[in-house]
C-alpha positions in Angstrom: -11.0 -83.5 -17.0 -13.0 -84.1 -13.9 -12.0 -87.3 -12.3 -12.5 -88.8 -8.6 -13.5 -86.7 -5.8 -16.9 -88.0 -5.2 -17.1 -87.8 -1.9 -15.6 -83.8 -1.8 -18.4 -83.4 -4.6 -21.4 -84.7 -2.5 -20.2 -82.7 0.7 -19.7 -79.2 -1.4 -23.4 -80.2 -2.9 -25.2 -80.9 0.2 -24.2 -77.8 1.1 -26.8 -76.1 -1.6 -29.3 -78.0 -0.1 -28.8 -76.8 3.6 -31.0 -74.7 5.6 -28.9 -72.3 6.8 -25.8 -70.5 5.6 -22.8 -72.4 5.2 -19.0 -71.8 6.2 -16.7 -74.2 4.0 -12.9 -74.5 4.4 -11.0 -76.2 1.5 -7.2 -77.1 2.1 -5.2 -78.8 0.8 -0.7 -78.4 -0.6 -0.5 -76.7 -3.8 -1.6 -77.7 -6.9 -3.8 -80.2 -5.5 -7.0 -79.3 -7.4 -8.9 -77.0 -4.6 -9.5 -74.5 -6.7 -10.7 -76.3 -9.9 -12.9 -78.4 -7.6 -14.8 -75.6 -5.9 -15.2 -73.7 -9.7 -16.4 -77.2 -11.7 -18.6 -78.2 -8.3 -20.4 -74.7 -8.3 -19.8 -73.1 -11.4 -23.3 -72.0 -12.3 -24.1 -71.0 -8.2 -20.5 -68.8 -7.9 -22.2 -65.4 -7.6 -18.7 -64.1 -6.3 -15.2 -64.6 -6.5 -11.9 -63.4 -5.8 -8.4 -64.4 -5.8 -6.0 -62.6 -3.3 -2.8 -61.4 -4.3 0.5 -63.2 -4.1 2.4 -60.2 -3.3 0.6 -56.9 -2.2 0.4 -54.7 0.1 -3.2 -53.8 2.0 -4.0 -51.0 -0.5 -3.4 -53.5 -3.4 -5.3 -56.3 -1.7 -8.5 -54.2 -1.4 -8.4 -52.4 -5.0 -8.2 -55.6 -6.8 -11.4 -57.2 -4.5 -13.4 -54.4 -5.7 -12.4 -55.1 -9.5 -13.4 -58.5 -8.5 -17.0 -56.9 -7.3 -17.2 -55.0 -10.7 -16.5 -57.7 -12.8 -19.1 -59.6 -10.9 -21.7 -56.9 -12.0 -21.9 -54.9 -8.9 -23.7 -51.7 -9.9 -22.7 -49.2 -7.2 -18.8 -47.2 -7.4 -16.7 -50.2 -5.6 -13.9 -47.9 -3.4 -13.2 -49.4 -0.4 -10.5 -48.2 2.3 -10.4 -50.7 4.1 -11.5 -54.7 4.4 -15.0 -53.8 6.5 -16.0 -51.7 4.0 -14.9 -53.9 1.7 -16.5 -56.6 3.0 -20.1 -54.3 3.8 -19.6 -53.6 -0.4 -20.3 -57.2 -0.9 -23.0 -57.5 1.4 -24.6 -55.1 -0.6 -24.1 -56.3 -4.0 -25.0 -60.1 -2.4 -28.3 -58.4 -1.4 -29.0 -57.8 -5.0 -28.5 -61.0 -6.3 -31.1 -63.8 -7.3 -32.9 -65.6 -4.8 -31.6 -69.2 -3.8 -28.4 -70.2 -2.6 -25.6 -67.5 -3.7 -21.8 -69.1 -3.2 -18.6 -66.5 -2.5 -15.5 -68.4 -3.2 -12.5 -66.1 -1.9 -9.8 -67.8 -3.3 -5.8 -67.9 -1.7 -7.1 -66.1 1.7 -4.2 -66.2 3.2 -2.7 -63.9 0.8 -5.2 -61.3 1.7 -4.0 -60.9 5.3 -1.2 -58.7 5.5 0.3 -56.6 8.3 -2.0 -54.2 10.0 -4.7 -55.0 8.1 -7.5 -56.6 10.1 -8.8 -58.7 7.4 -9.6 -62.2 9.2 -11.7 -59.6 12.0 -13.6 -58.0 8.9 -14.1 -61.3 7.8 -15.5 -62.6 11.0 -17.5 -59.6 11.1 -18.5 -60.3 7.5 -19.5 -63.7 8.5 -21.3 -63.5 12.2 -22.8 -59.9 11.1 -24.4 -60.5 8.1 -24.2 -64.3 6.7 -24.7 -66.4 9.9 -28.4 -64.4 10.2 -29.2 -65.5 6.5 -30.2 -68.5 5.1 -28.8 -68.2 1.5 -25.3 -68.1 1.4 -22.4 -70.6 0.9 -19.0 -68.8 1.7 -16.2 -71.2 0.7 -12.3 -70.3 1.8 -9.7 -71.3 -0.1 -5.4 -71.4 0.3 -2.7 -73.3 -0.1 -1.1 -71.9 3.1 -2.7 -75.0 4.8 -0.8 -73.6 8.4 -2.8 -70.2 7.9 -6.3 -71.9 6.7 -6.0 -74.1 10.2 -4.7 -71.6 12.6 -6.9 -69.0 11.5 -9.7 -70.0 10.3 -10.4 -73.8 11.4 -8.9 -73.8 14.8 -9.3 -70.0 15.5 -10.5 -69.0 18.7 -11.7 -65.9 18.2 -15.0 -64.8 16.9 -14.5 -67.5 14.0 -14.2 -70.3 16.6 -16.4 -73.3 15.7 -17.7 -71.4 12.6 -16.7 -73.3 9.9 -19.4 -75.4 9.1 -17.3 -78.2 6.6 -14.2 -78.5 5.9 -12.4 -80.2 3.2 -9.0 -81.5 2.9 -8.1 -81.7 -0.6 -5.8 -85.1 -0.6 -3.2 -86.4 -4.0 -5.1 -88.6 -6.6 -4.5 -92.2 -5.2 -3.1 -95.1 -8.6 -6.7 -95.7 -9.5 -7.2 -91.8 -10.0 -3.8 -91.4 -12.0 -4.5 -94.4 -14.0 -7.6 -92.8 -15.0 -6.4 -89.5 -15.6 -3.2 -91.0 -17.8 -6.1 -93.0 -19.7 -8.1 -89.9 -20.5 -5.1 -87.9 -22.1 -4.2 -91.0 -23.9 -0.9 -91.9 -22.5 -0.7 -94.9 -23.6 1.0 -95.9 -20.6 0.8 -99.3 -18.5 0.3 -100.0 -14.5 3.9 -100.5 -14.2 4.7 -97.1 -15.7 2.1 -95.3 -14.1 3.7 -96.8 -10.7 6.7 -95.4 -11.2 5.8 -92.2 -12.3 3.8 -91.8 -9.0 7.1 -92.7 -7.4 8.1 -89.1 -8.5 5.7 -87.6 -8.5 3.4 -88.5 -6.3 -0.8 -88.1 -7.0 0.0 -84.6 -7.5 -2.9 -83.7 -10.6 -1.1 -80.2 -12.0 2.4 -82.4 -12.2 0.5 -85.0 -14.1 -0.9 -82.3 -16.2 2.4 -81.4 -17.8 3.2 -85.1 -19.1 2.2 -85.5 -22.9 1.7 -88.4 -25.1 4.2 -90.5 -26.7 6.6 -89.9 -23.8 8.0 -92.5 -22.1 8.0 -91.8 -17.6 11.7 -91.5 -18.2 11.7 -89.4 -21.0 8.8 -87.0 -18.9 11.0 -86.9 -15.9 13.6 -85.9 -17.7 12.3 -82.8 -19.5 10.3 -81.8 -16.5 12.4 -82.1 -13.8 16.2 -82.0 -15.2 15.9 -79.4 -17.8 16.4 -76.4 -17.0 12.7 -74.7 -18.3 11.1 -78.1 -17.3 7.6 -76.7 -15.6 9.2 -78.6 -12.1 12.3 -77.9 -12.2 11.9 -75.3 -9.7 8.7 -76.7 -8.0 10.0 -77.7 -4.9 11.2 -74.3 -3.5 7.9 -72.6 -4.6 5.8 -75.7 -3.2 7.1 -75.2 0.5 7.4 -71.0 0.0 3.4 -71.3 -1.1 2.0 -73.5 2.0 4.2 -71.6 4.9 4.6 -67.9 5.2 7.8 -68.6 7.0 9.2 -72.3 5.3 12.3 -72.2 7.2 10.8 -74.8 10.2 9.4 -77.1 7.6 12.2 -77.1 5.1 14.3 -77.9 8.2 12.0 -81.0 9.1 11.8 -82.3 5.8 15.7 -82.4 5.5 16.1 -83.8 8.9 12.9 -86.5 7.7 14.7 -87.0 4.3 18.1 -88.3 5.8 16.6 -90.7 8.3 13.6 -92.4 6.7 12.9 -94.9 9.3 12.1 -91.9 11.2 12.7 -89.7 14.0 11.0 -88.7 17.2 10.4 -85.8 17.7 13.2 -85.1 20.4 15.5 -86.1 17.7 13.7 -83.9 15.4 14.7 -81.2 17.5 18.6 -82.3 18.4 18.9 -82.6 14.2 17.0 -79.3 13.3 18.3 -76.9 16.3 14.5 -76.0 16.6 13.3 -75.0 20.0 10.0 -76.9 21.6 7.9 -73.9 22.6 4.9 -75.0 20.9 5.8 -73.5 17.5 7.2 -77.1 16.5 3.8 -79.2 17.0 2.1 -76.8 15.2 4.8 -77.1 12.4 4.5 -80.8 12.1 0.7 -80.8 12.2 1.2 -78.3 9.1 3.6 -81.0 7.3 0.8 -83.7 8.2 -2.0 -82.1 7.0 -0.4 -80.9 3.9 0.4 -84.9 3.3 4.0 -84.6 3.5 5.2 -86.1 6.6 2.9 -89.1 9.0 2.9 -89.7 12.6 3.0 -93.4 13.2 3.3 -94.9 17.0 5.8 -97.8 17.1 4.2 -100.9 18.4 4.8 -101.8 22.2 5.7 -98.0 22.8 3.5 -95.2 24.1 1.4 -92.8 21.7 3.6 -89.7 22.8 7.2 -92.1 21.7 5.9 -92.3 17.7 8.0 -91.3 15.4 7.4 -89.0 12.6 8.7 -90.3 8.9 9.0 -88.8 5.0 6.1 -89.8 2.6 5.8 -87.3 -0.1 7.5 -88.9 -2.8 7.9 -85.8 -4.6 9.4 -84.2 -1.8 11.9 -88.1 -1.3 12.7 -87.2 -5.4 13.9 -84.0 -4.7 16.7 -84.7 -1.6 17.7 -88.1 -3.4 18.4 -86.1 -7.1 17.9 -82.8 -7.3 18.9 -81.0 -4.5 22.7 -80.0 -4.8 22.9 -82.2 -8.1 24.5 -80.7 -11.1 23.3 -83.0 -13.5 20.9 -81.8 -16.2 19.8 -81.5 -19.6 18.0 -84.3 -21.9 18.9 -87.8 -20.4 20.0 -87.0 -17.5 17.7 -89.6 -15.4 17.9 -92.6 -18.4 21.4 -92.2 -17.3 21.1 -92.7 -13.6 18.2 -95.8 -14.1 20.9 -98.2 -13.2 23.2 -96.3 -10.9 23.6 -97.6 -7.2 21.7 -94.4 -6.2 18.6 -95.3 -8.1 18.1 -98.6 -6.8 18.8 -97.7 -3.2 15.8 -94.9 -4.1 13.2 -97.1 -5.8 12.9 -99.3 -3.5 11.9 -97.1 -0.5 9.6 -94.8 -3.0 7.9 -98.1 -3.5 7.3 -98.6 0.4 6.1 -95.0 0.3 3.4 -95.6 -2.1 2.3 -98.7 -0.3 2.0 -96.6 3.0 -0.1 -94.2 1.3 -2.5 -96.9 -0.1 -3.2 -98.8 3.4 -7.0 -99.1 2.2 -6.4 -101.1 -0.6 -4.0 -103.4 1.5 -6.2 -103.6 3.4 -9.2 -104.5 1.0 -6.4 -106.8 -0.1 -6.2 -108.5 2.4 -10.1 -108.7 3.0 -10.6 -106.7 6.1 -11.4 -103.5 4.6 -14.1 -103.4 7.4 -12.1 -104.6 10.1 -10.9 -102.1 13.0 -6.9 -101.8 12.6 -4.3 -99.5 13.8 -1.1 -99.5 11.8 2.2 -98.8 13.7 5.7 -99.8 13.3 8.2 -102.1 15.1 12.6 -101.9 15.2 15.2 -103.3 17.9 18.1 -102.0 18.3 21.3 -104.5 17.7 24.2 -105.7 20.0 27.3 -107.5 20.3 25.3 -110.6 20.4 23.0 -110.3 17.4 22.1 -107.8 14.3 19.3 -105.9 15.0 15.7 -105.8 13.2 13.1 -103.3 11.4 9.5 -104.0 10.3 8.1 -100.9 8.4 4.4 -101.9 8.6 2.4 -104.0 11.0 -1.5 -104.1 11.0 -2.9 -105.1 14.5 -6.8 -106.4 13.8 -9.4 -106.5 15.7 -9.9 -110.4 14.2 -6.6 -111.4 16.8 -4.5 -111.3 13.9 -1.2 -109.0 13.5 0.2 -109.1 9.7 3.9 -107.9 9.3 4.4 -106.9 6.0 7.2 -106.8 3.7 7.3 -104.4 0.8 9.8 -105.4 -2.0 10.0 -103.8 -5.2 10.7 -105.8 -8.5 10.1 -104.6 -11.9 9.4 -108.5 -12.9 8.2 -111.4 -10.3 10.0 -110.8 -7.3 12.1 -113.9 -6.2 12.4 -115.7 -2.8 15.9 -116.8 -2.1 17.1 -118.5 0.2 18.5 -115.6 2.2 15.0 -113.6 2.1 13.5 -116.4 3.7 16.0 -116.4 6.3 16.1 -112.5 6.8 12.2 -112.5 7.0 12.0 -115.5 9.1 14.3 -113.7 12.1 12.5 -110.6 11.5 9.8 -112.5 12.3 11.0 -114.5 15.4 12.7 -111.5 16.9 9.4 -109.6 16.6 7.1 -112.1 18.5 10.5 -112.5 21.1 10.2 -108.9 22.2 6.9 -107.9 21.7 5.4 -111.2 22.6 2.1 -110.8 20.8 -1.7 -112.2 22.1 -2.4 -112.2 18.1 -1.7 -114.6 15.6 1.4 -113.4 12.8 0.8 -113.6 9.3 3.8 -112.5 6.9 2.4 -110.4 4.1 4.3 -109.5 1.0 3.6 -106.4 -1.0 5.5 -106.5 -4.5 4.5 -105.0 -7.9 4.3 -108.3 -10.4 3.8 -111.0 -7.5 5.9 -113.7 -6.4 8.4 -116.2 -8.7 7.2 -119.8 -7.4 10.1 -121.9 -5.6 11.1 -123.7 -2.7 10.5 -120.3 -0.8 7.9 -118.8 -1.9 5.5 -120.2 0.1 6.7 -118.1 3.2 4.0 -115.6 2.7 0.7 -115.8 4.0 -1.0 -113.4 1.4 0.9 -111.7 -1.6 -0.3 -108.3 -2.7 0.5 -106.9 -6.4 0.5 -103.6 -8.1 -3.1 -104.7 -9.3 -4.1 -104.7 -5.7 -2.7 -100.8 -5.4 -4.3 -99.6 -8.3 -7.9 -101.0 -6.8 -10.5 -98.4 -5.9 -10.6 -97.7 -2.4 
């Protein structure tokens, strides 16, 4: 099934049309769909392809990129001892080939490059000797090592520096996309299911793959995640060992992230992880950002360089809160902790997770989908004299208007008492007593089924629902 990714579609498409030779770069965290998007985009252009190895030395890398030339119908006797001659192989076979655009998809790069073996020089080489002078080729780069694909080939300064001529970040399916694809394989399921299973699993299309029909979400989560042979059972560990050659940094991030979910700067980052600041750690948290599992958010009133840095994969949030160190498994295991303490305490920030990471349709929500607005963050400490305060999400307009909103989750209308009125209300006046905003405030509530009308309810400038969320960007 080929759902979303119109835009990704049109830019791989274009490329055909070009008059030159392009350079594409698709990345994206594993099992996001790169690969089935470059084969369904160009399947009847793909002149060549190649996979690299997971495991292999040099020799083994090479031997199995000249199968890949055979099997492609390369005529001449494809030995190869190292990755130039490799790569002059394929120039030659490409030179036979029909006239019109040809694509090369090389597939998992980074598992090509091993020690000593000079394959992103023979691939520069491959690229500024040979395709860069022709008009007809489309060379697409693949990986889920999305710290390799950007270091070495995106941001490389060598003879690949500026090169690239499109790159492609692969992003998770947003609710719209997931309601589609649970549609298509007949799931049977509503919004309200599909909403929580994306607070598991996130927009991640392979996970969704594995669900079948006539399961219920909790029924799917258990067999997938808490059984033993459940296809995710042992996802995360092979997730973070697939993007980053050396995970250790980024596992150490993600645990630091998981345990403070407000968020930590990143001098706190490096007082909880022991990691030094030499340079290695921006580059490690631009990984985790690009690969979708950590954001950079400024809090407002502070400087750009004071942000804080915060958890919102929620497959990675599901993990820490219930598998990690847990010896619970077997059938039922999570029907048995839907009511536990633990639960509730997780549901309700994997809800304000997947609001963060659909900020276009709140805002298309809220009707300024074309309106300039940076997002950020606002908390004060407390003191002896009064409790402090927290405000997850702020949206500062351009139209003078700063909405502060508040993101409950409730499987049924969500109820204003008196003491959420009262809460929200000081958040409220605390906020506009420090910051002491030029902009009007408008209070914003974001809940799945709306809001239960009573003497409170009308506290809210604008209520946004799950129906809202599940809009098309």
């Amino acid at each position: 099934m080929f759902i979303g990714r119109e835009n990704e579609r049109r830019r791989l498409l274009s490329a055909l049309e070009s008059d030159n030779s392009e350079f594409i770069a698709v990345y994206g965290r594993r099992r996001v769909g790169k690969t089935f998007l470059v084969r369904k985009t160009y399947a009847n252009q793909i002149v060549f392809q190649h996979t690299g190895l997971a495991s292999g030395d040099m020799k083994h890398q090479i031997r199995e990129f000249c199968m890949s030339l055979q099997q492609a119908g390369c005529r001449e006797k494809c030995m190869a001892k190292d990755w130039y001659s490799a790569f002059h192989l394929l120039e030659r076979f490409l030179a036979t080939c029909h006239a019109g655009k040809k694509v090369v998809f090389l597939d998992e790069l980074p598992w090509m490059e091993t020690p000593r073996s000079e394959f992103v020089s023979a691939l520069d080489h491959f690229w500024n000797g040979w395709c860069a002078a022709r008009s007809d080729i489309v060379l697409v780069v693949c990986g889920s090592a999305t710290s390799w694909i950007i270091e070495k080939i995106i941001k490389n300064y060598g003879g690949l520096h500026n090169r690239i001529t499109r790159s492609l970040q692969l992003l998770p399916f947003s609710l719209h996309e997931c309601e589609i694809y649970a549609e298509k394989k007949k799931l049977g399921w509503n919004r309200m299911q599909v909403l929580e299973c994306y607070m598991v699993m996130g927009g991640i299309p392979h996970y969704w793959s594995f669900i079948e029909r006539g399961e219920s979400v909790s029924q799917a989560i258990d067999r997938l995640f808490f059984r033993e042979n459940g296809e995710l059972h042992y996802e995360f560990n092979a997730l973070y060992a697939s993007l980053f050659r050396q995970p250790e940094p980024y596992l150490a991030i993600v645990t630091a992230l998981a345990g403070r979910l407000c968020g930590l700067g990143k001098k706190e980052l490096l007082k909880a992880t022991g990691l030094c600041e030499n340079g290695r750690l921006t580059k490690v948290l631009e990984a985790l950002e690009h690969c979708g599992f950590i954001r950079y958010y400024r809090a407002i009133g502070k400087k750009q360089k004071d942000g804080l840095f915060q958890l919102e994969d929620p497959f990675t949030l599901f993990y820490y809160r219930f598998m990690k160190n847990n010896r619970i498994s077997g059938g039922g295991a999570w029907q048995n902790m839907l009511n536990s303490p633990a639960y509730h305490a997780w549901i309700g920030i994997a809800f304000e997770q997947v609001c963060l990471l659909h900020l276009p349709q709140i805002k298309k929500a809220l009707g300024i989908a074309g309106v300039s607005t940076s997002v950020s963050s606002w908390a004060v400490k407390g003191d002896a004299e009064e409790d402090g305060a927290q405000i997850d999400l702020l949206i500062e307009r351009q139209d003078q208007i700063i909405n502060i909103c508040e993101m409950k989750y409730s499987r049924t209308e969500f109820v204003v008492s008196k003491e959420v009125e009262k809460d929200i209300l000081r958040k409220e006046e605390l906020f506009i007593q420090h910051v002491k905003p030029r902009q009007a405030v408008h209070l914003t509530l974001v809940t799945a089924n709306g809001v239960k009308n009573n003497l409170h309810s009308g506290l809210f400038q604008s209520v946004i629902t799950q129906d809202d969320l599940f809009a098309e960007a």
